[in-house]
N, C-alpha and C positions, 0 to 999 in steps of 0.2 A: 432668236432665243428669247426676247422680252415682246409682248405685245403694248404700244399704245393703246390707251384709252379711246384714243379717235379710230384706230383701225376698226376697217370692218370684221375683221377675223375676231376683235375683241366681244362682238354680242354673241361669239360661240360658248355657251355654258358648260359646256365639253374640253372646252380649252381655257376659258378665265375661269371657269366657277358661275355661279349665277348669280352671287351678287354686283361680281364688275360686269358680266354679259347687261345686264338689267340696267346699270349707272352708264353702260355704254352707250347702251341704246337711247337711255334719257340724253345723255350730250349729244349725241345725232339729232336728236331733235329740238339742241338749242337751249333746254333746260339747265339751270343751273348749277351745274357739278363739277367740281373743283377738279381737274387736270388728273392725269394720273398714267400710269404705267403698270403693264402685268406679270408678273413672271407665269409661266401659265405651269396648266394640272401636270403635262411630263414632264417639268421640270423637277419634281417633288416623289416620283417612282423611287427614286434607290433611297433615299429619307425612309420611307414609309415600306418599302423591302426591309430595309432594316431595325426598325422597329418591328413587323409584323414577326422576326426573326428572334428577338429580345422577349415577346409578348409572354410566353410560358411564364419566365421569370416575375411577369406583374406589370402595371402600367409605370412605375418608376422607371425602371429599367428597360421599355417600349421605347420613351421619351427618350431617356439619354441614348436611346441607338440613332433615335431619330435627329438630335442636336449633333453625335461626332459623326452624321454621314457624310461623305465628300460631298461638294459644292463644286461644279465649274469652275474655275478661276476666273473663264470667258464671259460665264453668265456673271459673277460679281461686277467686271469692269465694266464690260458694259450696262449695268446696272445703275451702276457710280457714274456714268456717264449721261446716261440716260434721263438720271432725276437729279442731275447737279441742276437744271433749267427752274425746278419746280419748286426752289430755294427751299430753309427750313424755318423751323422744323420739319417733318414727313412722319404720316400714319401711315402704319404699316398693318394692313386688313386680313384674316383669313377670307377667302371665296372659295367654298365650295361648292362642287355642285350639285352636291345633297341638300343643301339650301334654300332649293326649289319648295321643299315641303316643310311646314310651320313648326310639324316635331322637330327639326333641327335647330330652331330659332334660339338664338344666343348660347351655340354649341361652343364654336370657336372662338380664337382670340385675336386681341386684334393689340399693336403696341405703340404708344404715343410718343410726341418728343423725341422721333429717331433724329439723330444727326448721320452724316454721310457714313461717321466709320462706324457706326453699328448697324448698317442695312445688312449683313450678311448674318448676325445674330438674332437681330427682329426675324427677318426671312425663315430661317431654322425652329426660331419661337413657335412662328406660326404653325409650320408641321409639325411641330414635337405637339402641339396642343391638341391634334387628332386624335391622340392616343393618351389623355389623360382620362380618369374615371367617369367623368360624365360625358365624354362621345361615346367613348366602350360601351357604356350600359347601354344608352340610347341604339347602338348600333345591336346588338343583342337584340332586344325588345324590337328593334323593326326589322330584323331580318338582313344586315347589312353585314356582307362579310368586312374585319380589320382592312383587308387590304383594298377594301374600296374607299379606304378614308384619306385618300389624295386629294391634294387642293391647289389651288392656285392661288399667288400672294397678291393682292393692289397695294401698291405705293403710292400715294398720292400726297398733295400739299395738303399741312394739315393747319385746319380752321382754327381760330380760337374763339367762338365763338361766345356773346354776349348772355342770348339765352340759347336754348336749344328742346328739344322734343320728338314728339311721334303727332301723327295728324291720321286720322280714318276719314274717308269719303267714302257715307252713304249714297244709295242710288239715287234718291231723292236730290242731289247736290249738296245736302249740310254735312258739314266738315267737325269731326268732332277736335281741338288740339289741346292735346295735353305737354306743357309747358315747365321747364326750369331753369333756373340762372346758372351760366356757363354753362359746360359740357353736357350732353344728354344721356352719358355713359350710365350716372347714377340712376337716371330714371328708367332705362331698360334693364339694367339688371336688376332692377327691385329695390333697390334700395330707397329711393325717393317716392316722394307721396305726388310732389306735382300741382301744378293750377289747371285746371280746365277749361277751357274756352269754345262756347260752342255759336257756330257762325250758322245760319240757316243758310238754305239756296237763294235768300235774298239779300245776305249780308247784315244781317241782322246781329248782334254777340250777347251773349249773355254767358254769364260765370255757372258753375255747378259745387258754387261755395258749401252749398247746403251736402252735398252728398259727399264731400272728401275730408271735411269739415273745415272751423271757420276759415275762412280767407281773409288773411289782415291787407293791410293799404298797398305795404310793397308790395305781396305777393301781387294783388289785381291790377298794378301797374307794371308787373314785370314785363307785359308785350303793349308797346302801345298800340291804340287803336287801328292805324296806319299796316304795322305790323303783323297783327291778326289778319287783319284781311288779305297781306301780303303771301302769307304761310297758307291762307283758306285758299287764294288762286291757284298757288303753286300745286298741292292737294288736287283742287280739280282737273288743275291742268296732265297732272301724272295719271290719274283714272281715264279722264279722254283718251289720251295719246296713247297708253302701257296698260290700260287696265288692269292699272295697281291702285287698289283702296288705302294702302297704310304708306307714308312715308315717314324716316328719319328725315329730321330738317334742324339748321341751326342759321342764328342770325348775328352777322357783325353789323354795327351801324345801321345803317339801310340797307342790307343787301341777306338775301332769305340764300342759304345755300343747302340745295339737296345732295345730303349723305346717302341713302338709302332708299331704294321701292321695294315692293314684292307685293303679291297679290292674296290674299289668304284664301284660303277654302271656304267656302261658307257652307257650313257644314249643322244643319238642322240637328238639336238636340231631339232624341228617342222622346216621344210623349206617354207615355203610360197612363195606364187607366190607374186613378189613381181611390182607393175609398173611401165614403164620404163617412159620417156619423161615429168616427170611432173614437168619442167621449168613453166609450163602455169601458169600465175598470179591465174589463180582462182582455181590451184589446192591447192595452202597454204590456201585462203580464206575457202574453202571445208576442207581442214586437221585441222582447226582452231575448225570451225563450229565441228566436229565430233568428235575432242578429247574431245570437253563439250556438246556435246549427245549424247548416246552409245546406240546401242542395236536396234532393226528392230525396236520398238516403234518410237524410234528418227526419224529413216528415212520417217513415215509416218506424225508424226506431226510435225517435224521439220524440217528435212535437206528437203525434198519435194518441200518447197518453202526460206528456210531460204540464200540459195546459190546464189538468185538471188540482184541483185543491188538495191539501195534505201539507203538502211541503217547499220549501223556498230554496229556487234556482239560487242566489248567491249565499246562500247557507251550505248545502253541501260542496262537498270536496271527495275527489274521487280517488281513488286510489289504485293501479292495476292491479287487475284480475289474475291471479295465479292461474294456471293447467296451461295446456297446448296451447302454440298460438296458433295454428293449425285449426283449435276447435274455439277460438275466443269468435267468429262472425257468425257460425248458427248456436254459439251458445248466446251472442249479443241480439241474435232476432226472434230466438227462442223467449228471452229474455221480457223483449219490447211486445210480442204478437202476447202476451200473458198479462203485462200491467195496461196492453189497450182494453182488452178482454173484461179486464175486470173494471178500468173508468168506465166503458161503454155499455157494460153487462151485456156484452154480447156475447158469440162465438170467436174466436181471433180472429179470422178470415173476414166476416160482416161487420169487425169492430173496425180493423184496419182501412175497409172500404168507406164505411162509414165516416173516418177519420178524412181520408183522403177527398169525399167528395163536400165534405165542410169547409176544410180549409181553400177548397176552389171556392166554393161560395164567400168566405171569408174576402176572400183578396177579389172580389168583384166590385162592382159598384155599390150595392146596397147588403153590406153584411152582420146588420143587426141579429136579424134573425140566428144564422148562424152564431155569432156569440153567444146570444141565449143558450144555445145547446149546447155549447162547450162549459158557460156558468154552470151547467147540470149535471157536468159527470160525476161520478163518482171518485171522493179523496181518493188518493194511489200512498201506502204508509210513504214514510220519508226514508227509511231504512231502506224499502224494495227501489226508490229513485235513484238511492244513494249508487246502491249494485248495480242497479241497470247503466245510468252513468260510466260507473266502471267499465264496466264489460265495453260499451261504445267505444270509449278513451281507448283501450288498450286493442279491441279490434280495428280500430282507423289509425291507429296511431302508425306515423312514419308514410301516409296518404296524402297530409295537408286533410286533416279532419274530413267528417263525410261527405265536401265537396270538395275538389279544388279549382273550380273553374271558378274564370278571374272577372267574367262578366257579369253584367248585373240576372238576377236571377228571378223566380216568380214572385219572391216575396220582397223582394226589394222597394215596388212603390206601396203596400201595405208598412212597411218601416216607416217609409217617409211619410204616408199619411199619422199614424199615430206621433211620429216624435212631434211632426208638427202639432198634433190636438193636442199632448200633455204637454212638450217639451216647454223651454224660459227661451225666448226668441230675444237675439242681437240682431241689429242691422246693421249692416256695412256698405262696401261698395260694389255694386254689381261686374264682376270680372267674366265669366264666362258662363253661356245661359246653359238651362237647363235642370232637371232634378235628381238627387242622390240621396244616401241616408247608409251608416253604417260605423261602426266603432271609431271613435276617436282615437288616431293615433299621433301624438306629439312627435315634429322631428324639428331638430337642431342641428343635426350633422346627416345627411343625407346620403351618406357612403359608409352610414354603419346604423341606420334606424333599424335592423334588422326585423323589420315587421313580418308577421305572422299572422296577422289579419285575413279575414277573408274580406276583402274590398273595404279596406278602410278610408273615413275621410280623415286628409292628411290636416293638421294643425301647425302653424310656423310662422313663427314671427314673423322672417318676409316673405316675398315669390322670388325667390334666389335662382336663377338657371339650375341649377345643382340639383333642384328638386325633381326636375324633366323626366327622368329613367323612373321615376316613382308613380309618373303620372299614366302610365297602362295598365296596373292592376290598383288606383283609387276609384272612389265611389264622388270623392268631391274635396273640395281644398278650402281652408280658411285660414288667413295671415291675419296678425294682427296690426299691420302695416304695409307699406308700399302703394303703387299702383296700379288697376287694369293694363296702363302704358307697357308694363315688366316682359321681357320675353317670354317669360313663363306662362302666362296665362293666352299668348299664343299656342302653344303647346295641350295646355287644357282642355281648349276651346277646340282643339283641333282633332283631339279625342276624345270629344265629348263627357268631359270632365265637368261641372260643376264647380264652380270656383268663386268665392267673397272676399274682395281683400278690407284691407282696413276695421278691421270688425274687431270689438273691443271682449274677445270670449276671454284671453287671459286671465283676467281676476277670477272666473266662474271657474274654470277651469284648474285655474290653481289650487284655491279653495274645492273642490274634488279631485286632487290629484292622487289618493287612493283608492277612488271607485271609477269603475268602469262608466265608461263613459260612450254615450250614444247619440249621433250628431243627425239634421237632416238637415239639407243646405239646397236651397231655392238660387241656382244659381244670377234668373234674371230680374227676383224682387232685390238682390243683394242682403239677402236673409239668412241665417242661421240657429236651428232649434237645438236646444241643448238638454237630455236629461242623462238619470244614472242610470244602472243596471247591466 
């Protein structure tokens, strides 16, 4: 009914989960991980029947089916029996073995300080937390039906450790460790900021005070010398053996104990071509206009003619078009082929082509020229923008605007080049590489941001897990706190997300907190541009 940690059945991922499969496998080979026992994934079938059974009702009510499901009696005593050897207290782990993949990183839960008569409570905790609102979303967004959110529970002796952390090993052998006093809970779920400590493949260490900001005396004597090198070995030694590059690690006294391996994906962020020269006034006017209409739709009834002078995109306001809705899409292109016609002095047809083969040129590598010729069209009244506006608003309306697709689009590195030439740049901490650009949207509470955005970059005080379900239709992330260390920014990095933590935009941000606001985020300089519009 229970598997040990030492059995070979435990490196089944299928049966423990993948994170005990993985700590199993490390104790086979000797490495330092604290004892432990499993209840394994069929143990957790009727929990999670029963919740999947509740689920209509809401994740509330998933949970509590999940907490009154019957439990063995046989599997509790022998449970009781099993980890009375591994004294207390005992942490009590979710393992899933969804696990395996980065997007699930700090889904589950996990519950400290069990004593004996609450292993059957922790054990329930842990499956009831499958079905709380951020596995659910998560599961949605990757394609995971509810009833494959069975897990398997580890018990194990729980550490109390002096300091504790996350460690990376690069190929090269340098070890990156990111470090905090006691538990290392706060610094993976985002909450802590952390010391860094980076060891070369020769043992070399050196602090990254400069990039987290200052490091006072205790924080750089939080791991001594000894220490460092300790957690650097173990690190290497886990990439050898497991070729796993990240571990959880914490430390009593002298003794370095591995919580956690797993391997990430490494996963090459999209490089886009990106354009160069765009000081030109009318290429922000243009990045404005296209961060609020996305998709080839836009470019034919909107940007077509919207780029030319007369009248100012944050000055109108639209209002729906009265007649059929039935006739509001050729009366909206009827609309747009007549104000291109008349910026362009063309015919509609050679206006709109004309439109369409600039804006390619625009988003190229060298699209001076192109601007020039969009500075040239002819004003469009503000009145005829105003209605046209309309008419668009009212025939997209209830589509997700004239695009809805959630990827990044043609104009997305032409955004990021402009905000970067006009935008007011923060630096922060580099969290996950890569480049993005797209409306700022503030969240706080991450199960009711109700964004509306087409691919917004998320704004948030920390990298909370919570945030994770948000992170398949963002453009790029920036906290004003925590650490790259955060699970979150596993999740980022993993869908190639864009991401700066620690980055002091608040004040800017506050300070325009009634105007729109347009971000473009350098995930690997640890950079952030900031303007309005």
């Amino acid at each position: 009914m229970l598997v040990d940690l030492d059995d070979q059945t435990a490196t089944d991922p299928h049966v423990t989960g993948a994170k005990a499969a993985q700590l199993a496998r490390a104790r086979r080979l000797g490495l330092p991980v604290p004892p432990g026992v499993v209840v394994p994934v069929a143990a957790s079938r009727s929990a999670v029947r029963a919740a999947v059974t509740d689920l209509a009702r809401g994740s509330g009510a998933a949970r509590l089916a999940a907490l009154r499901a019957g439990v063995d009696a046989d599997l509790i005593a022998e449970l009781d029996r099993r980890t009375a050897r591994l004294g207390q207290p005992l942490v009590v782990r979710s393992s899933s073995p969804l696990e395996d993949a980065p997007t699930w990183s700090g889904a589950f839960s996990s519950f400290l300080d069990i004593g004996a008569g609450d292993l059957e409570k922790a054990l329930r905790g842990c499956w009831a937390s499958a079905f709380s609102v951020d596995p659910l979303e998560r599961a949605e967004e990757s394609g995971v039906a509810p009833d494959e959110l069975a897990m398997a529970v580890l018990v194990q002796s729980q550490v109390t450790p002096d300091a504790g952390g996350l460690a990376r090993t690069g190929g090269d052998g340098a070890v990156t460790i990111t470090a905090v006093a006691g538990s290392p809970a706060p610094l993976l779920s985002g909450w802590a900021r952390g010391v860094e400590f980076h060891v070369a493949a020769d043992d070399t260490v050196g602090t990254s005070g400069e990039a987290v900001g200052p490091v006072t005396a205790g924080e750089a004597e939080l791991l001594p010398h000894p220490t460092i090198l300790a957690v650097a070995a173990l690190a290497r030694g886990v990439r050898s053996s497991l070729d796993s590059d990240v571990i959880e690690w914490a430390v009593t006294g002298s003794d370095v104990h591995l919580l956690q391996c797993r391997t990430t994906v490494p996963v090459a962020p999209a490089s886009p071509v990106v354009p160069t020269g765009l000081e030109h006034p009318l290429a922000l006017r243009l990045a404005r206009l296209a961060s609020r209409h996305r998709g080839a739709g836009a470019e034919r009834l909107v940007l077509s003619w919207a780029c030319a002078a007369g009248w100012e995109p944050a000055a109108v306001t639209t209002e729906v078009a009265r007649g059929s809705t039935a006739d509001l899409p050729r009366a909206a292109e009827q609309r747009a082929s007549r104000l291109a016609a008349h910026a362009w002095d063309l015919p509609p047809d050679q206006a709109l082509a004309a439109a369409a083969r600039t804006f390619a040129e625009v988003r190229g590598p060298q699209p001076h020229a192109a601007l020039e010729r969009l500075a040239d069209l002819r004003p469009v009244p503000a009145r005829d923008a105003a209605e046209a506006l309309a008419l668009v608003s009212a025939a997209t309306a209830g589509q997700g605007g004239v695009s809805a697709a959630r990827g990044r689009d043609a104009w997305e590195p032409f955004l990021y080049g402009v905000i970067r030439a006009h935008g007011r740049r923060f630096d922060g901490v580099a969290a996950a590489a890569g480049i993005g650009a797209g409306v700022v949207v503030g969240v706080t509470n991450p199960h009711s941001a109700g964004i509306t955005e087409h691919r917004p970059v998320l704004a948030a005080p920390w990298p909370l897990p919570g945030l994770a379900p948000l992170m398949w239709g963002a453009a790029g992330l920036v906290t004003g706190a925590g650490s790259p260390a955060a699970h979150l920014l596993e999740v980022a990095s993993s869908l190639r997300v864009p991401a700066v933590v620690a980055c002091p935009v608040d004040g800017w941000l506050h300070a325009h907190a009634d105007e729109r606001v347009i971000a473009a985020v350098d995930g690997a300089a640890g950079a952030v541009f900031l303007t309005t519009g």
